[in-house]
C-alpha positions in Angstrom: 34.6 22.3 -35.9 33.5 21.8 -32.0 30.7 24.0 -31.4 31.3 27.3 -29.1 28.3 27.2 -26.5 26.8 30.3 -26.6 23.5 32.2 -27.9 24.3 34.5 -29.9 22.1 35.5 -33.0 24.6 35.3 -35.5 26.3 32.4 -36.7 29.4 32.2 -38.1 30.4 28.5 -40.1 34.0 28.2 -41.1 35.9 25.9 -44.2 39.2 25.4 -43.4 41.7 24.3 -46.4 45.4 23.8 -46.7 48.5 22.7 -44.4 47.9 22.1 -40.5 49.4 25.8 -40.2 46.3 27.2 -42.0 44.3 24.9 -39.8 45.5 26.8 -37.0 44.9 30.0 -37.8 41.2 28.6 -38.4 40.9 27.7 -34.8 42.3 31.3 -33.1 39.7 33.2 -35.9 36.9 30.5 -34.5 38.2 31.2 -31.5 38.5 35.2 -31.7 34.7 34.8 -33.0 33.3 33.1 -29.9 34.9 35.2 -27.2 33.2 37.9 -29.0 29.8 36.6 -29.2 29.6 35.0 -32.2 27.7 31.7 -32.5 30.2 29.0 -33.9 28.2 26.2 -36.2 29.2 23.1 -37.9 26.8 22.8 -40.6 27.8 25.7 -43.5 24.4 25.7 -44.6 22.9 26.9 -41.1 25.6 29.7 -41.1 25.1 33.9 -41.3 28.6 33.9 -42.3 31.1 31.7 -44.0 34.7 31.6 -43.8 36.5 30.1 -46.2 40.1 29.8 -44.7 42.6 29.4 -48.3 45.6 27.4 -49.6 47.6 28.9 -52.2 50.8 27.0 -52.2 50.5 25.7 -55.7 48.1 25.1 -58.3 45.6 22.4 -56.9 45.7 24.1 -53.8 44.2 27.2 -55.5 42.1 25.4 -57.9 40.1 23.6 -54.6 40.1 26.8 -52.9 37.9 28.7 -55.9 35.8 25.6 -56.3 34.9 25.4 -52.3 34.8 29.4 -52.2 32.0 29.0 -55.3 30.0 26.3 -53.4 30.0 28.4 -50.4 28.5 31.0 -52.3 25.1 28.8 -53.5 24.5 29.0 -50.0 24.2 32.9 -50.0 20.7 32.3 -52.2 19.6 30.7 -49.2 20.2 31.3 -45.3 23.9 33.2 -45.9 24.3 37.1 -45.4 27.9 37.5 -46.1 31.1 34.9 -47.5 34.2 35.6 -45.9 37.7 34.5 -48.0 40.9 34.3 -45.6 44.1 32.6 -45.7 46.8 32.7 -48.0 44.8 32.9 -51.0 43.7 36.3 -50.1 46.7 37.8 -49.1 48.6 37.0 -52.4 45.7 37.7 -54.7 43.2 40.2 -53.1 42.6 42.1 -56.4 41.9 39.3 -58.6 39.7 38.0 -56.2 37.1 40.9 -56.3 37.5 41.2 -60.0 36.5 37.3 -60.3 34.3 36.5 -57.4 31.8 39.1 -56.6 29.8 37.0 -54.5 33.0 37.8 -51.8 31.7 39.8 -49.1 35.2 40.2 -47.6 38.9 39.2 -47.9 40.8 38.5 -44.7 45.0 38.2 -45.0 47.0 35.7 -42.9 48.1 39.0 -41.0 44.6 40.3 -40.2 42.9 37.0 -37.9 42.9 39.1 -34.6 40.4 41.3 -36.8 37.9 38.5 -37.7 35.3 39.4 -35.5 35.3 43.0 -36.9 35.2 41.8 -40.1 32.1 39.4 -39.4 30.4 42.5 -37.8 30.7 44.4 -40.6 29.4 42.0 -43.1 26.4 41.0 -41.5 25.0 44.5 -41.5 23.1 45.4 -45.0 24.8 48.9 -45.1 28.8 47.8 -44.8 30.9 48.5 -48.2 31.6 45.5 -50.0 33.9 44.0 -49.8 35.7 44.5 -47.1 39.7 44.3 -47.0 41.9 43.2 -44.3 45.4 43.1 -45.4 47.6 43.9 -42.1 51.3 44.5 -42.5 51.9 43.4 -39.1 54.0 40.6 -39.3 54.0 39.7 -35.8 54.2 36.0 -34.7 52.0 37.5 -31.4 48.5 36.2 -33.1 49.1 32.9 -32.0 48.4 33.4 -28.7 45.2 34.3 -28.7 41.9 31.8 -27.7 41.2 28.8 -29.5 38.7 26.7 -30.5 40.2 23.3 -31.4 39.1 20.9 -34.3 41.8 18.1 -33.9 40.6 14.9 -32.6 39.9 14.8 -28.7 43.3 14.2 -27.1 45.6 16.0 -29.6 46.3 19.6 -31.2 49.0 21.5 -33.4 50.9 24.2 -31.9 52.2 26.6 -33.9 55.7 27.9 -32.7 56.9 30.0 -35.7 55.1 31.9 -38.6 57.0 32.5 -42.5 60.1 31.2 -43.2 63.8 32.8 -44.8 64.8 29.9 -46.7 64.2 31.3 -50.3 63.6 27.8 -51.9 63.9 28.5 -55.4 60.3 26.7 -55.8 58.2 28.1 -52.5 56.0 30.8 -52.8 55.4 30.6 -48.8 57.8 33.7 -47.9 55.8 35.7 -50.2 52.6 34.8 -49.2 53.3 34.1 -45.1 56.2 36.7 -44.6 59.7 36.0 -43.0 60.2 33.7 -40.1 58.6 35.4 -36.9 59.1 32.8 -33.9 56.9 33.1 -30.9 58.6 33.8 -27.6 59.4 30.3 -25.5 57.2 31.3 -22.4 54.1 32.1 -24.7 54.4 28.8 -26.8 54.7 26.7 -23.0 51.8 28.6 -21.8 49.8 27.6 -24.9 50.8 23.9 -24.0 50.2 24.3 -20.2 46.7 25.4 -21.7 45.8 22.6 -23.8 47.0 20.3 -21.4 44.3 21.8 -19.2 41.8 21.3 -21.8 42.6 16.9 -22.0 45.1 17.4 -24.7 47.8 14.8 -24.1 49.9 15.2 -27.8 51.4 17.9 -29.0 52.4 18.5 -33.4 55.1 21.3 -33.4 54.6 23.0 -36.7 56.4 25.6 -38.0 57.9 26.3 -42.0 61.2 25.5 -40.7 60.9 24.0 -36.9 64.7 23.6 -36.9 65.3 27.1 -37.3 63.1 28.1 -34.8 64.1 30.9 -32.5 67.0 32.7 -35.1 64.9 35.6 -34.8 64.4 35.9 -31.7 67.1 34.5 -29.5 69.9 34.8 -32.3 70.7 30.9 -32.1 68.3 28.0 -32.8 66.3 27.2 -29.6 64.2 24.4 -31.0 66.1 22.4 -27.8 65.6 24.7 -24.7 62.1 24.8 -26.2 61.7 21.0 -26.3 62.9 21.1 -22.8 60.6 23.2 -21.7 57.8 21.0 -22.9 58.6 18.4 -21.6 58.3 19.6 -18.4 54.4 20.6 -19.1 52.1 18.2 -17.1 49.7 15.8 -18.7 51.3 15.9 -22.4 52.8 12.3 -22.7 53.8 12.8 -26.7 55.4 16.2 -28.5 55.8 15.5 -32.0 58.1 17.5 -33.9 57.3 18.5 -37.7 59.2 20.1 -40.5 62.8 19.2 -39.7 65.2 20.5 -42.4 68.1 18.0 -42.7 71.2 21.1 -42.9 69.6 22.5 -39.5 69.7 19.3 -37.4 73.3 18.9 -35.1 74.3 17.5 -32.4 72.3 19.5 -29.6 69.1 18.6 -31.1 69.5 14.8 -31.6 71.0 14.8 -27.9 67.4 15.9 -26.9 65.7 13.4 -29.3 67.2 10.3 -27.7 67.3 11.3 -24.5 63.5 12.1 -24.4 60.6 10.5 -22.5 57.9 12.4 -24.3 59.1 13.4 -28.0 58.1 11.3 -30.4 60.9 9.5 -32.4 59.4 10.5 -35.8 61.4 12.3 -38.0 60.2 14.9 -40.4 62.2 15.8 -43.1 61.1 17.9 -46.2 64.2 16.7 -48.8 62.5 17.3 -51.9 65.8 15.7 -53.8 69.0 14.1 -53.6 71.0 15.4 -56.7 73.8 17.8 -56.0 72.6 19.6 -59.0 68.8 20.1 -58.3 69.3 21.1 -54.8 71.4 23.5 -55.9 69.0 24.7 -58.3 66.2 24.5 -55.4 68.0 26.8 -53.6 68.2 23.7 -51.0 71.2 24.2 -48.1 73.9 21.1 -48.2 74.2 18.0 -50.1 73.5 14.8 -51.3 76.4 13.7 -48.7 75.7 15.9 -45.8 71.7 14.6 -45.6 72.6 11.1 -46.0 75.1 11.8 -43.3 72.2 13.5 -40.8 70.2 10.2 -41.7 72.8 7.9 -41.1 73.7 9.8 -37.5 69.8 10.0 -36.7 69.5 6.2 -37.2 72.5 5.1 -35.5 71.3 7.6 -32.4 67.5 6.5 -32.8 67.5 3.3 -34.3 63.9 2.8 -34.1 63.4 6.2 -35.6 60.1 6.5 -37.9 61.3 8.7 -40.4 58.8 10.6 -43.2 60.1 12.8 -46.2 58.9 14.5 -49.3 60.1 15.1 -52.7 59.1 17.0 -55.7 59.4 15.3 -58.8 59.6 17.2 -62.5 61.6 19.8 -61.4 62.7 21.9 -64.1 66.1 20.2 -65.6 65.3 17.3 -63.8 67.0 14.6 -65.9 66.3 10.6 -66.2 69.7 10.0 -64.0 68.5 13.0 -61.8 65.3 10.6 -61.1 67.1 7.2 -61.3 69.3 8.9 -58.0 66.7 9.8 -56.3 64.7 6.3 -57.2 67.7 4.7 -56.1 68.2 6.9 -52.5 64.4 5.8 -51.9 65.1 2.6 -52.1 68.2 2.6 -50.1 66.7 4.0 -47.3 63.5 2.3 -46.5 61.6 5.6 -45.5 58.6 4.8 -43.5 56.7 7.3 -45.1 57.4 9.2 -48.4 55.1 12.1 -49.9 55.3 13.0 -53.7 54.4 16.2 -55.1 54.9 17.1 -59.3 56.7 20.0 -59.3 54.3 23.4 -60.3 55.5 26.4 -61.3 54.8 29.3 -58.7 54.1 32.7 -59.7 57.0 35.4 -58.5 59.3 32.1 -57.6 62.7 32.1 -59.2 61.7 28.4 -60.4 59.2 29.4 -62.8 60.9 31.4 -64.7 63.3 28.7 -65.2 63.7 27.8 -68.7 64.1 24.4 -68.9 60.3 23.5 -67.7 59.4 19.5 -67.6 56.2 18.1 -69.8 53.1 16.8 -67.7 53.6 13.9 -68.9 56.7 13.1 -67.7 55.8 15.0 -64.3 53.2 12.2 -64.0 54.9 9.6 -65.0 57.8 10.2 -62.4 55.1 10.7 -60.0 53.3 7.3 -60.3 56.6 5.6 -60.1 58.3 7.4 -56.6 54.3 6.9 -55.7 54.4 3.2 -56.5 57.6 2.5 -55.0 57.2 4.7 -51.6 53.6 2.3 -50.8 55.7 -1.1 -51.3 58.5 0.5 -48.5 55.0 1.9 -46.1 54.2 -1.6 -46.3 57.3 -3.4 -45.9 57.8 -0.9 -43.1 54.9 -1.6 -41.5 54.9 -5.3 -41.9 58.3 -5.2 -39.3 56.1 -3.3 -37.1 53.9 -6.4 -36.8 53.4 -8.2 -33.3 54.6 -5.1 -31.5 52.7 -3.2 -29.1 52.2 0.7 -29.2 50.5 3.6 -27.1 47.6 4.7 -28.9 45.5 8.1 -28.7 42.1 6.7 -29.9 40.2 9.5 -31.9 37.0 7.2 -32.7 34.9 4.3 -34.1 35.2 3.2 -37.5 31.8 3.6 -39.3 31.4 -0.3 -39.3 31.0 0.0 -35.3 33.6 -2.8 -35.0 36.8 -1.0 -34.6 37.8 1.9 -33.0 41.2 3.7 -34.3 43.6 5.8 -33.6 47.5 6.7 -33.4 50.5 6.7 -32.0 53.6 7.7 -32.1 54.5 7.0 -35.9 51.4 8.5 -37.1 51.1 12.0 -37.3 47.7 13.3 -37.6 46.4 14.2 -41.3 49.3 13.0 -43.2 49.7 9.3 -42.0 47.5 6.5 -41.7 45.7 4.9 -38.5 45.4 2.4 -36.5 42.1 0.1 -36.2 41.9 -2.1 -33.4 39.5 -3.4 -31.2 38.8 -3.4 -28.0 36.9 -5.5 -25.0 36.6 -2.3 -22.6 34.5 1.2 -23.8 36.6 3.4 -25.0 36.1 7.4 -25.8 37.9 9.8 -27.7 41.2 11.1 -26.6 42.1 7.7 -24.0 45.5 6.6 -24.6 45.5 2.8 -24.8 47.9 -0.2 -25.7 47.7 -2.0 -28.7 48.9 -4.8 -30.0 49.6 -4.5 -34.0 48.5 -7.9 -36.2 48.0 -6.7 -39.4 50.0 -4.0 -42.2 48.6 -2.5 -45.3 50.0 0.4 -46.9 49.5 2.8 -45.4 47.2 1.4 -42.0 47.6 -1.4 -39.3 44.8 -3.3 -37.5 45.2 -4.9 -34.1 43.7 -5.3 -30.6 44.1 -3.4 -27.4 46.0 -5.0 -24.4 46.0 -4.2 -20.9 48.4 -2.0 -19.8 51.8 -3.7 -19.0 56.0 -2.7 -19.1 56.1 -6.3 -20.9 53.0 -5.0 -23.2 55.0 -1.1 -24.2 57.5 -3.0 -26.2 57.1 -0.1 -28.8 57.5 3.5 -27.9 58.5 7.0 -29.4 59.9 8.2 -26.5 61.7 5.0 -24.7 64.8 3.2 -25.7 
């Protein structure tokens, strides 16, 4: 985390786990902390007070959250007065947590970030009650928009434009834990980008549950287009990347904006999880088989050279060897750029888990290594055509080798994707955009050397035809 310049005497350290949405929240409590005094460290082990900011989405996500929340804790026999556990972890399980981890000093919900620096107050003194419980029932989306203090790379940053989600996917726990959607009013989320772009930040990741839905709530239509309009009229953002696209939500009005626009990044986020008629109905999924290969088909023939990333959960319950074979097959058909693959676990509360016709492990795993395997052979063949092109990169650093510097641009989103190594004759520093010339593919990264800037040189953009 960047380090808030002030003085005061205590400091605060925070561990932030979980989906770029959790991340966020992170930044407005390190933010929150800072405006009030607070001194904001990067080293845990020269902290007052930790925060450890949860995942709970499934299983591994909770497992790594205990295991990081006990580490934190060795460092209360040393330097640490108090260990703070927010996020989504303790909103869902606030009880079990003080039964199980007594060295918890106090449990923050996703609702209660505005009262961090109360929180933090209260633990550092020797007299407060322990632990301390902040479980707000105010669902407003209205947290957002208060300070920051970012930790993406120099150049970039997430902006949050809508909290929970009314979807009901059969396997999600996310409604329970993060609410129902709450979308944040169209002049707040521009301000927040008229702000960062004040602060050097030149691309944008929209992130949302459901970005496609985005305004229901609010406006009573879907105003994911006025709001991409209105962003690209913010000065000194040159890329908005849109993430979390559900397939059933995309029409015609939003893939107008896509190909018209000079700014948004043609990179195309959709979270399938399957293609069988029969598990997407049992996921609780909106459409079919036929209507998302017909979005695809419409988005490709609109944005031909369209990066496009999905996702899919493998071993759902009833999930048959033709159920796989389909969605082997529709992998392979469509030569996704980038493919994640989750093994479907079981979510306490969800409709799912109480399914009765629950896969074996073992054939979880083995479905997994085999979507796995094929999905890295497409990334590469993908990436290979992207060979001897040149692309707008946002460098975020120098490799540890000293040689290469890397970066992305606009067909790698940040944390999920890989980068780009290349190197470069002239000094570069984090967050300058720069040309460069792709020579080599591996899975998942590309190596290549920057250019000077020329309209012969941007032969690759997201955001030009």
């Amino acid at each position: 985390m960047k380090e808030a310049e002030n003085k005061a005497a205590i400091k605060v350290g925070i561990v932030s786990l979980g989906c770029a949405k959790n991340l966020v929240d992170s930044e407005l409590m390190l933010g929150r902390l800072a405006q009030e005094g607070f001194s904001i460290v990067n080293d845990e082990q020269e902290a007052d007070i930790i925060i450890v900011n949860t995942c709970a989405f499934i299983e591994e996500a909770r497992e790594e959250a205990i295991n990081t929340i006990l580490e934190m804790a060795e460092y209360k026999k040393q330097n640490c007065r108090a260990l703070v556990v927010a996020g989504c972890l303790a909103q869902r399980y606030p009880e079990e947590i003080k039964k199980e981890l007594p060295e918890v000093d106090a449990i923050v919900g996703i609702n209660s970030v505005e009262e961090i620096a109360e929180i933090a107050r209260k633990v550092a003194a020797d007299n407060s009650e322990r632990p301390e419980v902040a479980l707000s029932e105010n669902y407003s989306a209205d947290y957002i928009n208060g300070p920051r203090i970012l930790s993406t790379p120099e150049g970039s940053a997430y902006l949050k434009i809508a909290e929970g989600c009314d979807n009901r996917c059969s396997f999600c726990a996310i409604p329970y834990i993060r609410g129902r959607l709450r979308s944040r009013r169209i002049e707040d989320v521009v301000a927040e980008a008229e702000n960062l772009a004040a602060e050097g930040v030149k691309e944008l990741d929209l992130i949302a549950q459901d970005s496609t839905r985005y305004g229901l709530d609010l406006y009573g239509k879907k105003s994911l287009p006025e709001l991409l309009r209105r962003l690209e009229a913010v000065d000194g953002i040159e890329l908005i990347r849109i993430l979390y696209l559900y397939p059933d939500e995309i029409d015609e009005e939003l893939i107008d904006v896509l190909a018209r626009s000079k700014k948004i990044a043609r990179y195309i986020d959709l979270p399938l999880q399957h293609i069988s008629d029969r598990l997407l109905k049992k996921m609780n999924r909106r459409g079919t088989a036929s209507d998302i290969k017909a979005v695809i088909a419409r988005l490709r023939e609109t944005i031909p050279e369209c990066i496009f990333r999905t996702s899919f959960i493998v071993g759902f319950p009833g999930e048959t060897d033709e159920d796989f074979q389909e969605l082997m097959q529709f992998v392979s058909d469509n030569s996704f750029d980038r493919v994640g693959v989750f093994k479907y676990s079981p979510e306490e509360g969800t409709p799912a888990a109480r399914m009765k016709d629950q896969l074996g492990e073992e054939v979880k795993q083995e479905r997994y290594d085999a979507l796995y395997s094929l999905a890295q052979k497409i990334s590469l063949r993908q990436g290979r055509k992207r060979v001897g092109k040149t692309v707008r990169v946002l460098t975020e650093g120098v490799s540890d080798d000293g040689i290469f510097y890397f970066g992305r641009s606009y067909a790698e989103a940040p944390d999920s994707d890989g980068k780009i190594y290349f190197t470069s004759e002239k000094e570069l520093e984090p967050g300058d955009m720069v040309n460069v010339k792709l020579l080599i593919a591996e899975e998942y990264d590309l190596t290549g050397t920057a250019v000077e800037d020329s309209a012969e040189n941007a032969s690759e953009d997201g955001a030009e035809d």
